[in-house]
C-alpha positions in Angstrom: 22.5 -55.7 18.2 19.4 -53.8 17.7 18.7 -52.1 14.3 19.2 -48.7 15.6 22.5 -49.1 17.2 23.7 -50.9 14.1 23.0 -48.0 12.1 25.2 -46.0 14.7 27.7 -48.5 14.5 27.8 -48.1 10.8 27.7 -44.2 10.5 30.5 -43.8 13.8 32.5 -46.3 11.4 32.6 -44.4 8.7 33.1 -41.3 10.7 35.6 -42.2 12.8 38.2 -43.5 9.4 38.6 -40.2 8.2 36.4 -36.8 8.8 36.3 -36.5 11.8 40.0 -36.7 12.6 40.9 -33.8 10.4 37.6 -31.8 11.5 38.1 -32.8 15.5 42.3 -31.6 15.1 41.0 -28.1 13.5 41.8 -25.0 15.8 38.1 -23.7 16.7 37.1 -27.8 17.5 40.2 -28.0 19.7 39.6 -24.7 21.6 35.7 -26.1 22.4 37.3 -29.4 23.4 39.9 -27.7 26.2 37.3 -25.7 27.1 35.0 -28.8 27.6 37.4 -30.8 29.5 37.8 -27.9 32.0 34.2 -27.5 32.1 33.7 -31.2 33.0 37.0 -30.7 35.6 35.0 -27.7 37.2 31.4 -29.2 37.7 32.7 -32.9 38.7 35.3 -32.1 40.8 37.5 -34.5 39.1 41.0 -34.9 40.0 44.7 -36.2 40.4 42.8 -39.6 42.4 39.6 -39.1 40.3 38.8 -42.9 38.0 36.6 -41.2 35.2 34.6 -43.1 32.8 33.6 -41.8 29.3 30.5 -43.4 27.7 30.9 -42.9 23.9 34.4 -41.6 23.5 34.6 -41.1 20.0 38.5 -40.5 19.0 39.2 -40.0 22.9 39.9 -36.1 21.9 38.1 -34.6 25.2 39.8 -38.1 27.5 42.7 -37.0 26.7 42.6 -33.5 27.5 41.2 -35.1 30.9 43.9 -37.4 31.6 46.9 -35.1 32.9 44.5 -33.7 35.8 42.8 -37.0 36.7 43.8 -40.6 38.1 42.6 -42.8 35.2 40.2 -42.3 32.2 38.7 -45.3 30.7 37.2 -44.9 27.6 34.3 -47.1 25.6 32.8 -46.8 22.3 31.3 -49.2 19.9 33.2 -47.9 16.9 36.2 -50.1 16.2 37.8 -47.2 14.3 37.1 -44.7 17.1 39.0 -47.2 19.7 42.1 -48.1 17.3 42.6 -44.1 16.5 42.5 -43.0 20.9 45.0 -45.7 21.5 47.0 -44.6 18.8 46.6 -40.7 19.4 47.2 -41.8 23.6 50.9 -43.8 22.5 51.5 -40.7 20.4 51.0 -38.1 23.8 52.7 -40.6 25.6 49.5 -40.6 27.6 49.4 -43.7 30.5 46.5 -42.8 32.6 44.3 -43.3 29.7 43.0 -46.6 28.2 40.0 -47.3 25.2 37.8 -50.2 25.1 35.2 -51.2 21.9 32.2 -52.1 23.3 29.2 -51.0 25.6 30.5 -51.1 29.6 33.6 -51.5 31.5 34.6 -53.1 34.0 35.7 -51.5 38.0 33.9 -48.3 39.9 34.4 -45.0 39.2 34.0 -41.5 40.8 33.1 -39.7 37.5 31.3 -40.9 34.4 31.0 -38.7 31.7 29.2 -38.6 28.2 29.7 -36.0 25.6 26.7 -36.4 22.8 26.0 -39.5 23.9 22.8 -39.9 25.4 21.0 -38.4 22.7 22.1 -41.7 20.3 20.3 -44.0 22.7 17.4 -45.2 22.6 14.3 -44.9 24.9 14.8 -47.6 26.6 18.1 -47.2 27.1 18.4 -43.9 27.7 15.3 -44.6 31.1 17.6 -47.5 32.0 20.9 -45.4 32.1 20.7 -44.0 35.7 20.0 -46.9 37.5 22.9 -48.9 35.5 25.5 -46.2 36.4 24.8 -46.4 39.8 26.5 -49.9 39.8 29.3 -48.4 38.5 30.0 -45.1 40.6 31.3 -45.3 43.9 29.2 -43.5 46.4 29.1 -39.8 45.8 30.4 -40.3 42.4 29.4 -37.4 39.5 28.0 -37.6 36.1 28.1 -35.6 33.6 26.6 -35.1 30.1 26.4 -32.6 27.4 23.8 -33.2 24.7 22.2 -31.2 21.8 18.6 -29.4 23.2 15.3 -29.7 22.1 14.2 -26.0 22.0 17.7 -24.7 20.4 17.6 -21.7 18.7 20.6 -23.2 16.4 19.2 -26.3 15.7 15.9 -24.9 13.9 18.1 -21.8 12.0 20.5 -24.5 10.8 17.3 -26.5 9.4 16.0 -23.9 7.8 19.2 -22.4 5.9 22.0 -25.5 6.0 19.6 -28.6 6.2 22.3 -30.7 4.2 25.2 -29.6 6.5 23.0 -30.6 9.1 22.3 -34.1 8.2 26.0 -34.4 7.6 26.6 -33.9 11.3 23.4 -36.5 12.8 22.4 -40.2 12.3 19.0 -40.6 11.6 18.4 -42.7 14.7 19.4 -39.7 17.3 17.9 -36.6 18.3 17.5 -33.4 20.3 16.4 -33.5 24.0 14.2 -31.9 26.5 16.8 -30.7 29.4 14.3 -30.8 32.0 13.1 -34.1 31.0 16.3 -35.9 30.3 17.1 -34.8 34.3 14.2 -36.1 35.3 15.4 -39.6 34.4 18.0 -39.3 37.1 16.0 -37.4 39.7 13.3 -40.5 39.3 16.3 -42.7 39.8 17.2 -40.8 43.0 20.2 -39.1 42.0 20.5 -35.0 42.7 20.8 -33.4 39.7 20.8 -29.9 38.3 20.4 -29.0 34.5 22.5 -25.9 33.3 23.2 -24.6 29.3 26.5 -25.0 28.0 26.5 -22.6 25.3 24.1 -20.8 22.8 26.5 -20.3 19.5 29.5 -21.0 20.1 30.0 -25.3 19.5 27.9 -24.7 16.3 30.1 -22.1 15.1 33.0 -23.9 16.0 31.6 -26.6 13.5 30.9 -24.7 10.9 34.1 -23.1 10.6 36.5 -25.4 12.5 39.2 -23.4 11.5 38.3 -19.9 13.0 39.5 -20.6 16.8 39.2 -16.4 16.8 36.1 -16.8 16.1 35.2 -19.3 18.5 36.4 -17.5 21.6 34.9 -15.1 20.4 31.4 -16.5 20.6 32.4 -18.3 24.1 32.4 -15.2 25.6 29.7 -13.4 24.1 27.7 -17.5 24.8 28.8 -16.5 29.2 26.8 -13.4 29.0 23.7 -14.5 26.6 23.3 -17.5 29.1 22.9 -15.0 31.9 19.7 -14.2 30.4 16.9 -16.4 31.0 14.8 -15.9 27.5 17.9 -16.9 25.6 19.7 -19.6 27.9 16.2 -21.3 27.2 17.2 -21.5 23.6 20.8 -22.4 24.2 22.0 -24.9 21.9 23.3 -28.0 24.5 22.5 -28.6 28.2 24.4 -30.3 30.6 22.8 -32.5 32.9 25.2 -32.4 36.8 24.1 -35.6 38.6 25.6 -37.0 42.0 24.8 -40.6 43.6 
């Protein structure tokens, strides 16, 4: 295990045994959770025969928003912790379509892979190698899908200015913001089609700094679907989705 992703391991570990299963059960994360899952079921296509995969699952919080409207979710994550607490929160839903793995692949094809602030732990290398590996995994036509932090966001550099210790609280030191356009391009390279679109502008980072304001948070969702209609601002959104088919 490299240095980098041993310093993830560590940090998810700790994470993942306490924080973030109070902050991820508060009202304003949950609402940006459902509304993520039936982002992901809109752009993918995804559904009752759909096998997803989930790159860096975390808890399993978005999976198992997924699993009543898909075929089978299988989630992986590194993090011990993470794995033990989605199996436990699946048994508790009484959730059967949905199974966690520790570790870094799975096994099978899928017609959906999904990672939620994922790709923007991984290293280089890693991160240029991703397309062509997920190709062995989807079945033709399959969808990807990912939703990481970007590069030029407006909310990234306010937050560094005026919170730069809430921020750390919230990022490793080994990930990082990414260019949209750029990160797309790794798939295009790799032959996929792929569009790039902004998820929100201030909305998710609202949501974590007050986790328990789910007024609030629609609140921002909304105003977030008309700000993105304007081109200067979606530019400074705060995460991009990448839409990538086989």
């Amino acid at each position: 295990m490299s240095d980098a992703r041993q310093r993830e391991l560590e940090y998810h570990e700790k994470l993942y045994s306490g924080f973030a299963q109070s902050h991820f059960a508060r009202p304003a994360v949950r609402a940006l959770r459902a509304h993520m899952a039936q982002r992901i079921l809109a752009v993918t296509g995804a559904d009752q025969g759909s096998r997803v995969l989930s790159l860096g699952c975390g808890i399993g919080d978005t999976e198992l928003l997924l699993a009543p409207h898909v075929g089978e979710v299988t989630g992986i994550d590194l993090s011990p912790a993470a794995i033990r607490q989605a199996r436990a929160d699946a048994r508790a839903r009484g959730i059967r379509n949905a199974r966690f793995e520790q570790g870094t692949g799975a096994g099978g094809r899928f017609d959906v892979a999904i990672a939620i602030f994922f790709l923007h732990h991984l290293p280089d290398a890693e991160l240029v190698a991703l397309p062509d590996q997920l190709r062995e995994q989807l079945t033709p036509g399959g969808v990807f899908y990912s939703l990481d932090p970007s590069r030029r966001r407006l909310a990234g550099a306010v937050g560094r200015l005026l919170i730069p210790k809430l921020m750390k609280r919230y990022q490793t030191e080994d990930e990082r913001e990414l260019e949209a356009e750029a990160t797309a391009a790794l798939f295009r390279t790799a032959g996929w089609e792929t569009r790039v679109a902004m998820y929100d502008f201030g909305s998710s980072p609202l949501a974590g700094l007050f986790p328990g304001w789910r007024a609030g948070y629609r609140m921002a969702r909304r105003l977030d679907d008309w700000v993105l209609r304007v081109p200067a601002l979606a530019r400074r959104g705060s995460n991009f989705e990448v839409i990538a088919r086989a």
